[in-house]
C-alpha positions as CSV (number, residue, x, y, z in Angstrom):
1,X,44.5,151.8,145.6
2,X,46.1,148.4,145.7
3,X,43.2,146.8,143.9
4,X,43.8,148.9,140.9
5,X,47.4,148.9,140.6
6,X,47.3,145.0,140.6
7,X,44.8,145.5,137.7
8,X,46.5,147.8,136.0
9,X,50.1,145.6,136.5
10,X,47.9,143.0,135.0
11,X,46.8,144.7,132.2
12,X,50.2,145.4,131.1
13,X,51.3,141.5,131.5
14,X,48.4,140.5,128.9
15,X,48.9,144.0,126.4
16,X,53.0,142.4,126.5
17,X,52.1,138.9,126.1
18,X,49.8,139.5,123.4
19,X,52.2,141.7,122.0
20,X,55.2,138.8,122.4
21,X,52.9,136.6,120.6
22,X,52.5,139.0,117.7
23,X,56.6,139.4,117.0
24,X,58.3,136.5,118.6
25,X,59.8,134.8,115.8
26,X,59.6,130.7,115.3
27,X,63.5,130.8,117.1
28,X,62.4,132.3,119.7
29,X,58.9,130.0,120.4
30,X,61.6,127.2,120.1
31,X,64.2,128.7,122.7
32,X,61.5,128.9,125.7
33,X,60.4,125.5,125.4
34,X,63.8,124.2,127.2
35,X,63.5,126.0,130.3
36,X,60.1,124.2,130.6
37,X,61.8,120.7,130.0
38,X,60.0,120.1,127.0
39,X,62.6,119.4,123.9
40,X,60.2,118.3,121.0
41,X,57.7,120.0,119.3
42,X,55.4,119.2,116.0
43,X,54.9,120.8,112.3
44,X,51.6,121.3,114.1
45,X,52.2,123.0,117.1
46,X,54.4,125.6,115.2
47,X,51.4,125.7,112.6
48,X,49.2,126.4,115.9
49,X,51.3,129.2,117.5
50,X,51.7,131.0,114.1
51,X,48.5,130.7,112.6
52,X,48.9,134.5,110.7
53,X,52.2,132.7,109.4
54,X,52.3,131.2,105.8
55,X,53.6,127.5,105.0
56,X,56.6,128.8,103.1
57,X,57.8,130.8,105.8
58,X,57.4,128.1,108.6
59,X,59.5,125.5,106.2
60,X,62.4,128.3,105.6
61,X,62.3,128.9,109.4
62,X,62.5,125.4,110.2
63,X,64.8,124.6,107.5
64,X,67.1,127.1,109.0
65,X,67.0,125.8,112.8
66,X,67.6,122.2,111.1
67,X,70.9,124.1,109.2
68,X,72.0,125.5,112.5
69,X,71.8,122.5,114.4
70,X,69.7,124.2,116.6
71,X,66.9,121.7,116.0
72,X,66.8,118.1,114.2
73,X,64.2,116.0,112.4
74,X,64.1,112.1,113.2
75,X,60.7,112.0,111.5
76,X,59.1,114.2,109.5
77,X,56.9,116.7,110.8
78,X,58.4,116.4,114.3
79,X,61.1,118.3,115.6
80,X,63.9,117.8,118.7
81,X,65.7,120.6,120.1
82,X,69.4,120.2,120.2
83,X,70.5,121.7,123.7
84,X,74.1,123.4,123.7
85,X,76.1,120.6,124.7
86,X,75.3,118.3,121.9
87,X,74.8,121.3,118.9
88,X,78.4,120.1,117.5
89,X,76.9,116.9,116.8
90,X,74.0,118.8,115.9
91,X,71.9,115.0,117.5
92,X,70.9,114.0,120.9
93,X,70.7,111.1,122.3
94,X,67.5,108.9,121.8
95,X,66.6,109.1,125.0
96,X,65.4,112.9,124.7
97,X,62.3,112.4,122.3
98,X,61.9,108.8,122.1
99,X,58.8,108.6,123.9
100,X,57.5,112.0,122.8
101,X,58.0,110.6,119.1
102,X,56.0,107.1,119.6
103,X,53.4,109.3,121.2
104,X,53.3,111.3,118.0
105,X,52.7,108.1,116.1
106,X,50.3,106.3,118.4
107,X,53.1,103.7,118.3
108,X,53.0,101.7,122.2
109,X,57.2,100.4,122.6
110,X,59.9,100.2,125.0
111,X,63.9,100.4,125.1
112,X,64.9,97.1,124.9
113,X,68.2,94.2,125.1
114,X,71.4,95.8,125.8
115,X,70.0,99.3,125.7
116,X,67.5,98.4,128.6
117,X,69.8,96.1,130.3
118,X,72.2,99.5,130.6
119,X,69.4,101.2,132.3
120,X,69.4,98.1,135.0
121,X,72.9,98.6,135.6
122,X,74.6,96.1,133.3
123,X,76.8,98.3,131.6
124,X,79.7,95.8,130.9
125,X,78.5,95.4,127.0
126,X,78.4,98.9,125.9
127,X,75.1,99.0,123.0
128,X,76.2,100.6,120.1
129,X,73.1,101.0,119.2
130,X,70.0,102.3,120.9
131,X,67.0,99.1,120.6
132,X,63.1,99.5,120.8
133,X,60.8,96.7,120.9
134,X,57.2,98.1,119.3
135,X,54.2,96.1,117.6
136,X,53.7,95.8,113.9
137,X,53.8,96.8,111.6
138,X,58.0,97.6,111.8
139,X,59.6,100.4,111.2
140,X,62.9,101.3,109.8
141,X,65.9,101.3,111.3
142,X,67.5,104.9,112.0
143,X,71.3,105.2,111.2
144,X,72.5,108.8,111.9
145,X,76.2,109.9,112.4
146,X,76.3,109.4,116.1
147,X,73.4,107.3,117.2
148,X,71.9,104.4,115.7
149,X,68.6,103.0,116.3
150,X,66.8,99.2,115.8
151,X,63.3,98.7,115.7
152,X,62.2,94.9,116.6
153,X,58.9,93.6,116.6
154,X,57.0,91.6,119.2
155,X,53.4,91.1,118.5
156,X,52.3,92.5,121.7
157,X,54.0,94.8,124.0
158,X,53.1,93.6,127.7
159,X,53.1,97.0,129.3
160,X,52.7,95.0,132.6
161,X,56.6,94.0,132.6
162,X,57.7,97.2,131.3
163,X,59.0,100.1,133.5
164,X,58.5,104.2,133.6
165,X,62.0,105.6,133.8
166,X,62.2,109.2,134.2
167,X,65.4,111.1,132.0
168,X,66.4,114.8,131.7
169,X,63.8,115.1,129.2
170,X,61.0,113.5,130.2
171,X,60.3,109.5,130.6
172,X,61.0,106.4,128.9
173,X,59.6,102.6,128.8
174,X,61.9,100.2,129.3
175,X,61.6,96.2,129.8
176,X,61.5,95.2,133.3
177,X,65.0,93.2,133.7
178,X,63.1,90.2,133.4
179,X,61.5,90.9,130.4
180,X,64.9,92.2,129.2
181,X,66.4,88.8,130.1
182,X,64.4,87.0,128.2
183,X,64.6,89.4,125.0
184,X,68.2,89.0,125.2
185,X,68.0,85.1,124.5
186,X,65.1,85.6,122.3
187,X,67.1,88.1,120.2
188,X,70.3,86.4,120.9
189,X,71.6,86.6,117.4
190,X,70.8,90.8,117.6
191,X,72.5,90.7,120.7
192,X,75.6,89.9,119.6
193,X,75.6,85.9,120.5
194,X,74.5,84.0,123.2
195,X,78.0,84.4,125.1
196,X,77.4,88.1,124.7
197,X,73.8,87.8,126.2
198,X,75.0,85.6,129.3
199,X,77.6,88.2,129.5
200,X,75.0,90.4,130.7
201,X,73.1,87.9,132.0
202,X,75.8,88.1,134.9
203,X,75.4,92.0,135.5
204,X,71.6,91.9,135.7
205,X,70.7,88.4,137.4
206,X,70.6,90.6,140.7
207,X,67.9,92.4,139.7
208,X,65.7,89.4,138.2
209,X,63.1,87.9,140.4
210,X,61.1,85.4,138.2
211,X,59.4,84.3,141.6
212,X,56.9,87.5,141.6
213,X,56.1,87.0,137.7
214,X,52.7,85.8,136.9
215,X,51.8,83.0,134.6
216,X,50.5,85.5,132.3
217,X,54.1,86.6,131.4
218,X,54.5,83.6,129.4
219,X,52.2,85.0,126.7
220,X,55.0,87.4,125.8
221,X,58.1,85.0,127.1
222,X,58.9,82.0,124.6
223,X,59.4,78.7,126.6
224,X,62.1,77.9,124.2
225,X,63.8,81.0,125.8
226,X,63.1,80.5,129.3
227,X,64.6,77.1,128.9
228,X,67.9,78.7,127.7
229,X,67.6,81.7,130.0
230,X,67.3,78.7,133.1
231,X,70.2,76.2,131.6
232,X,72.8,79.4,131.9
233,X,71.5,80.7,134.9
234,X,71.7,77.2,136.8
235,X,74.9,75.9,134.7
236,X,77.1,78.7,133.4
237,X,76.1,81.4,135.6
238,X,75.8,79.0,138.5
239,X,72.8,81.0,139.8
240,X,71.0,78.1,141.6
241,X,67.9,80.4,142.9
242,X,67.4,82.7,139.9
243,X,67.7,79.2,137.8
244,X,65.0,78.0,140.1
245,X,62.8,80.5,140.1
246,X,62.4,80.4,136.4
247,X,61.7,76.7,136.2
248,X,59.1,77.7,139.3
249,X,57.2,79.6,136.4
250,X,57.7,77.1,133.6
251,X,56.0,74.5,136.3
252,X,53.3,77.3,137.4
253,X,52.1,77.7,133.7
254,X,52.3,74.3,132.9
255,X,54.5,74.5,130.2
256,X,55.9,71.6,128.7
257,X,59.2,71.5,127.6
258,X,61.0,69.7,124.1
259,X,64.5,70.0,123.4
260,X,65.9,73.0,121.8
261,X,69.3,74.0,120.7
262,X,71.0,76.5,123.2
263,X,72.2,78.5,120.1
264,X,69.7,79.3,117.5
265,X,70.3,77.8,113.8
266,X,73.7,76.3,115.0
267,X,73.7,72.2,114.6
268,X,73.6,70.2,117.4
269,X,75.0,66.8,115.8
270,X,76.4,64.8,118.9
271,X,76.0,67.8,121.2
272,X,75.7,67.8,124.8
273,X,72.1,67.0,126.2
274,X,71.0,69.0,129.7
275,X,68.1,66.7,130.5
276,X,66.6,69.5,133.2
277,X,66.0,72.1,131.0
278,X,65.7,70.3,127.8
279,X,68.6,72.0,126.5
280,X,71.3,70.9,123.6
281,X,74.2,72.3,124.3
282,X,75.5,73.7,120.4
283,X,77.2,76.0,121.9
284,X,80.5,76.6,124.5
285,X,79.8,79.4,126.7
286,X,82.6,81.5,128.5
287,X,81.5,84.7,130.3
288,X,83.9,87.8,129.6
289,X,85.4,89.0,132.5
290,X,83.5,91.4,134.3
């Protein structure tokens, strides 16, 4: 007797969802995926789940989500739901499809400078802008009303130094904080300026540890930078054993170092000259006040 009503019960589940899969409408395919953590979805996918469904009336349907803030569009043919809290903005953070969306383009990255130095707890220099490091070719820039977002290039991404964060919506790579260190200087003029950079050099020095680093990091760490990331550890920051640990790796690669400005494409007429690090000091450093 039990045997049959447990068939039967499950005969009615598959007659309903069949039946839900014949009249739920695109708004509501978009309103379960939430529950289940998942806030993107592609032109595809909807393409997939309506297949009885014509082109024109996917577009209107979308096009009306998009007009209801319901959903948004960073790229086209892919799709972020806008959960309640942020549908007056009618935009989410970057941080809810990032990864999703660089998995849609077969594009390998990770949140980088000030945005992953925030992530290692160096939250002094709020980013006003959300930074991702990906391989070429570049992509544009994304300016919307609330968030902002920089694409940089690097030639390779060194998925060795870069960390799986988990957020609300799924996961995000982000720069180990060495890595995001030495991006900072390397990228100083994006960062603000060097000051800014050894600003935050401050905050996240605690979380460095150049000694576990292999000399195969230096294929994606200029010297040039390493020699300014050491000289303001050692002399501004005062940071004697995260100074030595990065000229532990120049020494371990065997990498020899020539003088180079401390500030990028500032002159260095009659300038200072740190003879350990091969340094020119262009450039007066004071560290805001944490």
């Amino acid at each position: 007797m039990c045997a049959k009503l447990d068939k039967f019960c499950l005969s009615l589940q598959v007659k309903y969802s069949n039946d839900m899969k014949g009249t739920m409408s695109i708004a509501g395919w978009i309103n379960e995926k939430p529950p289940r953590g998942k806030y993107t979805f592609t032109h595809d996918e909807v393409v997939g789940a309506f297949p009885e469904m014509s082109a024109a009336s996917i577009a209107r349907s979308l096009t009306r989500e998009v007009s209801r803030n319901r959903v948004m569009s960073p790229l086209r043919g892919f799709y972020v739901i806008v959960p309640d809290e942020y549908r007056l903005r009618g935009t989410v953070p970057q941080s809810f499809y990032m990864d999703d969306m660089m998995k849609h383009l077969g594009r390998k990255y990770y949140v980088a400078l000030l945005s992953a130095a925030s992530y290692h707890g160096a939250s002094h220099q709020v980013p006003l802008s959300f930074s991702v490091m990906i391989e070429p070719p570049t992509m544009r820039n994304k300016k919307e009303e609330k968030y902002h977002t920089l694409f940089f290039c690097k030639s390779r991404i060194p998925e060795k130094y870069v960390e799986r964060r988990q957020t609300r919506a799924g996961y995000l790579n982000v720069s180990g904080p060495e890595l995001t260190a030495v991006d900072l200087i390397t990228y100083q003029a994006k960062s603000g300026s060097i000051t800014r950079a050894a600003t935050v050099l401050a905050e996240l020095v605690e979380k460095m540890d150049f000694n576990r680093l292999e000399s195969d990091f230096m294929e994606v760490a200029p010297v040039s930078s390493l020699q300014r990331l050491g000289y303001i550890l050692e002399v501004v920051l005062e940071e004697q054993n995260a100074a030595a640990a990065v000229y532990g790796l120049l020494k371990r690669a065997g990498a020899k170092l020539q003088y180079v400005p401390l500030k990028s494409g500032k002159s260095t007429v009659d300038c200072e000259k740190d003879m350990r690090w091969k340094v020119l000091v262009n450039e007066i450093i004071e560290i805001d006040e944490l």
